[in-house]
C-alpha positions in Angstrom: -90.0 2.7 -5.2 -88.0 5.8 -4.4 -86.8 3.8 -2.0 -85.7 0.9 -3.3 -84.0 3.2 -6.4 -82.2 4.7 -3.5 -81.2 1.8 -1.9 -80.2 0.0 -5.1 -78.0 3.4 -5.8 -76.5 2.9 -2.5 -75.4 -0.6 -3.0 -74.0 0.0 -6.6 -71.9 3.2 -5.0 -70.8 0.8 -2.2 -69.8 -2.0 -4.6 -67.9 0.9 -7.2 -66.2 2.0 -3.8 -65.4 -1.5 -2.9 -64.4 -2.0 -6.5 -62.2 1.5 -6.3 -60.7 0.3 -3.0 -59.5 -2.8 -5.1 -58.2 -1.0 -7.5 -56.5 1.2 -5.5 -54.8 -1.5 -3.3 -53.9 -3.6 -6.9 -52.0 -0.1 -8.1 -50.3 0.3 -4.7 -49.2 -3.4 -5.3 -48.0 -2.5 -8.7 -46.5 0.4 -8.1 -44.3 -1.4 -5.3 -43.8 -4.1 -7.3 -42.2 -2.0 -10.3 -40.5 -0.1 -7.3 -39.2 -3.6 -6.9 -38.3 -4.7 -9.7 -36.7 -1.6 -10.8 -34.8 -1.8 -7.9 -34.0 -5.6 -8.4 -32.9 -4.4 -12.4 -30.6 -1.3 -11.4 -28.7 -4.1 -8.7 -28.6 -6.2 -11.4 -27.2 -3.6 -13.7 -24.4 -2.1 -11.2 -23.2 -6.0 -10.8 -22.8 -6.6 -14.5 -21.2 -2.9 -15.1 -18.9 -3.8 -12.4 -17.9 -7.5 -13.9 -17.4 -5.6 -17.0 -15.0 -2.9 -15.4 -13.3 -5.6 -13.8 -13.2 -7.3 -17.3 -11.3 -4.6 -19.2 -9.5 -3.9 -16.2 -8.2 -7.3 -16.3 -8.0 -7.3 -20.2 -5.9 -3.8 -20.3 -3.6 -5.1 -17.4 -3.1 -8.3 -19.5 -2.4 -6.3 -22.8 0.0 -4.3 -20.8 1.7 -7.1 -19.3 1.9 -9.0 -22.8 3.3 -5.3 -24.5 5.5 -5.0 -21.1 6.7 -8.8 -21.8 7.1 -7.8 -25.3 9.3 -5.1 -24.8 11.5 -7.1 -22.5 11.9 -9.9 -24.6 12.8 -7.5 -27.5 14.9 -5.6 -25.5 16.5 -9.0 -24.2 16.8 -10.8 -28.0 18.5 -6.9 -28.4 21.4 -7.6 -25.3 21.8 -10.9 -26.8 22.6 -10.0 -29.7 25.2 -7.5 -28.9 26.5 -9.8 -26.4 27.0 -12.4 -29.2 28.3 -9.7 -31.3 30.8 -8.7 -28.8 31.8 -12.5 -28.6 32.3 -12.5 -32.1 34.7 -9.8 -31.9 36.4 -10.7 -28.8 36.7 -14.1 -31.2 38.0 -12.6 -34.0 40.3 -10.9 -32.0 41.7 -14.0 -30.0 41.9 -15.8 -33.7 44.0 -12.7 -34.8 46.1 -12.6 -31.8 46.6 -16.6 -31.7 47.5 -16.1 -35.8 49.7 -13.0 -34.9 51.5 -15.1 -32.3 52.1 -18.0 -33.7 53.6 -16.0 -36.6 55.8 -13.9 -34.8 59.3 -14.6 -33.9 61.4 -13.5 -31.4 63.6 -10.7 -32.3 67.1 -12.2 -33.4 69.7 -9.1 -32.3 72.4 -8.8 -34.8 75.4 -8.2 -33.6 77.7 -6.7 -35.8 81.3 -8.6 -36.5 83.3 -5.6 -37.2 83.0 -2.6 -35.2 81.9 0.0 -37.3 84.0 2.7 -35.1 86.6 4.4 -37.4 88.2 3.6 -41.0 88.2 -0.3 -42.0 91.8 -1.6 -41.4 91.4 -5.0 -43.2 94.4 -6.8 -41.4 93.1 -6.2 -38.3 89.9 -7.2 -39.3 91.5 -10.5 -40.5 93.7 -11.1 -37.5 90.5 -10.7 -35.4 88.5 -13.4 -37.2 90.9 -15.8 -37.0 91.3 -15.7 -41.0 94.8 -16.5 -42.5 
């Protein structure tokens, strides 16, 4: 009987040992598979941090671009503007020099009948003009 208790104790150590070797092997297998997978998460994070980085990369360079297009049209509608300002003015100043012009008149030069160099002698004044 002893021996048969022995041999019975034998074959339930041999079947926990089998049974421990299992388990062993199933948490070597786990343990590499959350290696794995953590591995496999971790890639998977690095690509979608990167797409984001490239994201607000892309989104600041656009906002730039739109404020830097922004400014230039600005800036632009400014130099318009004072271009069309200075047209006015270069207007208003042809109108005023066309009016001026057309308004002015050559200048008529007197010339005086009597020379005014001495004393008035009236006969000679007379005789000169041709006046009986």
């Amino acid at each position: 009987m002893k021996i048969l208790s022995l041999q019975e104790t034998v074959s339930k150590l041999t079947a926990e040992k089998e049974t421990l070797k299992s388990l062993i092997s199933l948490e070597g297998k786990m343990n590499q598979y959350a290696k794995d997978y953590y591995a496999e998460q971790s890639c998977t994070f690095e690509r979608i941090k990167q797409k984001i980085e490239n994201l607000v990369c892309t989104v600041e360079s656009t906002m730039a671009t739109a404020e830097q297009s922004g400014e230039l049209f600005n800036r632009l509608r400014k130099v318009l503007n004072e271009v069309n300002k200075l047209k006015d003015v270069e207007n208003r100043e042809e109108k005023i020099t066309l009016i001026e012009n057309s308004t002015e008149q050559e200048p008529t030069v007197v010339e005086p009948d009597i020379a005014m160099d001495g004393p008035l002698n009236l006969s000679e004044v007379l005789s000169e003009k041709n006046v009986c």
